[in-house]
N, C-alpha and C positions, 0 to 999 in steps of 0.2 A: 744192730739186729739184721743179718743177713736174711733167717726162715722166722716162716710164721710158728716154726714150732718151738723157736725157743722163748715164748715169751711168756712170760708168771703170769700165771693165773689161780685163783683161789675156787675151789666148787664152793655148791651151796651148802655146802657141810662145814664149808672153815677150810680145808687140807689144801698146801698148798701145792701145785704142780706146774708144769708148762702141758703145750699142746700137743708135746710130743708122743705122747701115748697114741694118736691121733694120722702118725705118719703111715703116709700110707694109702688113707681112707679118703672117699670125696667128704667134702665140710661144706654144712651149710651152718653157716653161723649170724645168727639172730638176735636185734637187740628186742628183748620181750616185756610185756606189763601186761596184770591181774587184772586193772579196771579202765579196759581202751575197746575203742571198738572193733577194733582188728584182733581182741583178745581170743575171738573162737579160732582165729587159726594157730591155735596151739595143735585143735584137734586134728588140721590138715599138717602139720607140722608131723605129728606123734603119728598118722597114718604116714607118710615118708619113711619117716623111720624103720619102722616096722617092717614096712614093703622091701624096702632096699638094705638094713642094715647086714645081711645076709652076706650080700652084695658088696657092702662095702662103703654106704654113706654112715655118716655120724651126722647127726643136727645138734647143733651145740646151742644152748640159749643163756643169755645175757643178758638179766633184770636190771631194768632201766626207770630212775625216776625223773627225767630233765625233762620230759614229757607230758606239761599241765598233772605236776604228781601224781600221777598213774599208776605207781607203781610201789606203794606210801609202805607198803609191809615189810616185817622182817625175813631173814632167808626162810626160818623155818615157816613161817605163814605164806610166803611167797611158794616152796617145796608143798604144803600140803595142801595149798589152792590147785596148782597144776596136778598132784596127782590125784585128788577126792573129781573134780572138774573135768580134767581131760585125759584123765590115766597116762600122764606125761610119766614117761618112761627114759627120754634121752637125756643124755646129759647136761643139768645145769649148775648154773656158774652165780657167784657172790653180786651182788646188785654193783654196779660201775655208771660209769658216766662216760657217754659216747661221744661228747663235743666239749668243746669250750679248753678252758688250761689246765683240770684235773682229768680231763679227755683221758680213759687206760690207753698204754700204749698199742695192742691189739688194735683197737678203735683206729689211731692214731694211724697205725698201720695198712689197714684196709681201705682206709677211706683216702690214703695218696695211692691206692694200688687200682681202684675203680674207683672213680669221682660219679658226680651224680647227674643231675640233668644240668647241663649248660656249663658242666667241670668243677658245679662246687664241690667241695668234700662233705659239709656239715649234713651229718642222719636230723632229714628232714621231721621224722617220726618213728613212733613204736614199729616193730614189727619189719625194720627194711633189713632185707638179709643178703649175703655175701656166698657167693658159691665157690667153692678151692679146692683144684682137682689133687691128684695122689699126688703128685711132686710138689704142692704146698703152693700153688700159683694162683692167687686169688684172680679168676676167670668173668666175672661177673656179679654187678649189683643188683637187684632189685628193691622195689619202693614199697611202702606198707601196704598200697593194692594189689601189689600180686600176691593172689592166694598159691598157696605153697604146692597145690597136684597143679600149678599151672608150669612149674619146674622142672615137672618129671621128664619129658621128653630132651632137656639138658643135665639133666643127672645122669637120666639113661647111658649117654652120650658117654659120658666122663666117666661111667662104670665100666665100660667095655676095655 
């Protein structure tokens, strides 16, 4: 797998596709959980979106349960928590596993392209997101503390 956009991916609908719809856009792509306490930045997430999708970011999210099961619901109850909750509007994705040997390979991916504090790879927690400018270059990690309009000023960056 040379691009991040050719790798399978399933939405939270079932359908399966790659990233490549995707080419193009900046990506923030996020591993996310219903019941975590980093869970309100859905809502800092879904305002990003909003603000810049215009522009040309996509926030893609990726339901996560390896996380003290955080994340215990099915696609559909997972889909109508984010959008009854946070009028989550961007695109989500079929619940995966971000570490370990069922690791998807996206995951797999990201996490040799930005390592994390001290060069490990493993997603310490819910909510650490990955930023990839237009030409598919995963640019930067952040950790489940960074709240998502703390990003803006390197989106900005990457939209120009």
């Amino acid at each position: 797998m040379q691009s991040i956009y050719d790798f399978k991916v399933k939405s939270i609908d079932g359908q399966e596709t790659t990233l490549a719809p995707y080419k193009g856009n900046v990506l923030l792509i996020v591993n996310v959980a219903s019941k975590c306490g980093y869970t309100p930045q859905y809502e800092g997430l879904e305002s990003l979106y909003k603000k810049y999708k215009e522009k040309g970011l996509v926030v893609l999210g990726f339901p996560c349960n390896q996380f003290a099961n955080q994340e215990p619901g099915t696609e559909k109850e997972i889909q109508n928590f984010c959008r009854i909750n946070y009028g989550v509007t961007f695109p989500m994705f079929s619940k995966i596993e971000v570490n370990g040997d069922n690791a998807h390979p996206l995951y797999v991916y990201l996490k040799s392209k930005q390592t994390g504090i001290l060069g490990t790879e493993a997603i310490k927690w819910n909510f650490t997101k990955f930023l990839v400018d237009k030409e598919g270059k995963v640019v930067a990690r952040f950790g489940s503390s960074t709240k998502p309009e703390e990003l803006e000023e390197e989106i900005e960056t990457l939209l120009k």
